[in-house]
Structure formats: C-alpha cells, structure tokens
C-alpha positions in Angstrom: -1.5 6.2 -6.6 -1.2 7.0 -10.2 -4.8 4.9 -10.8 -6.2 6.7 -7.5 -5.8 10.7 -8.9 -7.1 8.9 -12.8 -4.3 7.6 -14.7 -5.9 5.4 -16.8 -2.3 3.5 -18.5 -2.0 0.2 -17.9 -5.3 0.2 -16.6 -7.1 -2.5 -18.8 -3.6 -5.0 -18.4 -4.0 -5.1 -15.2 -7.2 -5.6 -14.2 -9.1 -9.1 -15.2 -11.8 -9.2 -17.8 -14.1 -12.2 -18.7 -16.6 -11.6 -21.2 -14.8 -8.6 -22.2 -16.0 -6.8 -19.0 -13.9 -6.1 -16.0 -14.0 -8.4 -13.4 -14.5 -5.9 -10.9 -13.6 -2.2 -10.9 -11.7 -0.7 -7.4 -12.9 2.8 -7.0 -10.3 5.9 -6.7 -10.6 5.7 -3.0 -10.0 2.2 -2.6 -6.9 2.4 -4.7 -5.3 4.7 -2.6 -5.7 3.0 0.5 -4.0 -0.3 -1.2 -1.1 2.2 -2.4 -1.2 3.4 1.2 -1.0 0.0 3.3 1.4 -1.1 0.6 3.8 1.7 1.3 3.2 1.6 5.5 5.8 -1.4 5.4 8.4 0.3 3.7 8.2 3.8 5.6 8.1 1.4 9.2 11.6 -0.2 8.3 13.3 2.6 7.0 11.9 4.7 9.7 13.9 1.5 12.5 16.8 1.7 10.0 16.6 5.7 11.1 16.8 6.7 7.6 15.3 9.3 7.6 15.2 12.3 11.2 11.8 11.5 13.2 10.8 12.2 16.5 9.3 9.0 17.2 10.8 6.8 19.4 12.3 3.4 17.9 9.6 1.1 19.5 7.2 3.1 17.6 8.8 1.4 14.5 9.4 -1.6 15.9 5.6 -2.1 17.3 4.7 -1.2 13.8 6.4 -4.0 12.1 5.3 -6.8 14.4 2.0 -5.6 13.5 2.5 -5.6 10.5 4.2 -9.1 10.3 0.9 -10.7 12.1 -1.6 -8.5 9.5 0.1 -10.2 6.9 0.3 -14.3 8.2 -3.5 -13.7 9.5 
C-alpha cells in the first residue's frame, strides 16, 4: 500500500534492475490490488476465527478460503 499512495523507500531494493534500469515498473494501481489480494487471505481467516463482529454468515468465510486455497495451487 505504502508504494500504491507514492512511498518511494525501499523502492529501488526491491524491484530488479539489469542494465541499471528496472526490470519492469508496477503502476500505483496495480500495487494496490497485490496489497489487496494479499491481505483477502488474512481478513477470510480471521473473519472464520470470528475475530472480529460481522454479519456474514460463517460459510461466507469458509467458501472464501477454499477459494482461495484452489487460486493459489492453480
């Protein structure tokens, strides 16, 4: 998120460079979608942990993580 909004530290560590150019360069938006589908896991389990109050029934959660568990094997 903090690269998404244009925080710039730790910027050139982490993305590759040959030929002292960037390898490729992920746009704001596409940064926050990784930050997003990166955090979806987290919010899904301790949302079926019932962490946190939410009207959603369990097999919302539930649904969500098997999906989530073939997403990630495919």
């Amino acid at each position: 998120m903090y690269w998404g909004v244009g925080g710039r530290w730790g910027y050139d560590v982490a993305i590759p460079v040959q030929n002292g150019k960037p390898v490729f360069n992920p746009s704001k938006a596409t940064t926050i979608l990784l930050a997003i589908i990166l955090a979806l896991p987290i919010l899904l389990i301790l949302g079926r942990m019932e962490v946190f109050a939410t009207k959603l029934p369990s097999w919302f959660f539930q649904t969500g993580l098997w999906g989530e568990y073939v997403l990630s094997f495919c």
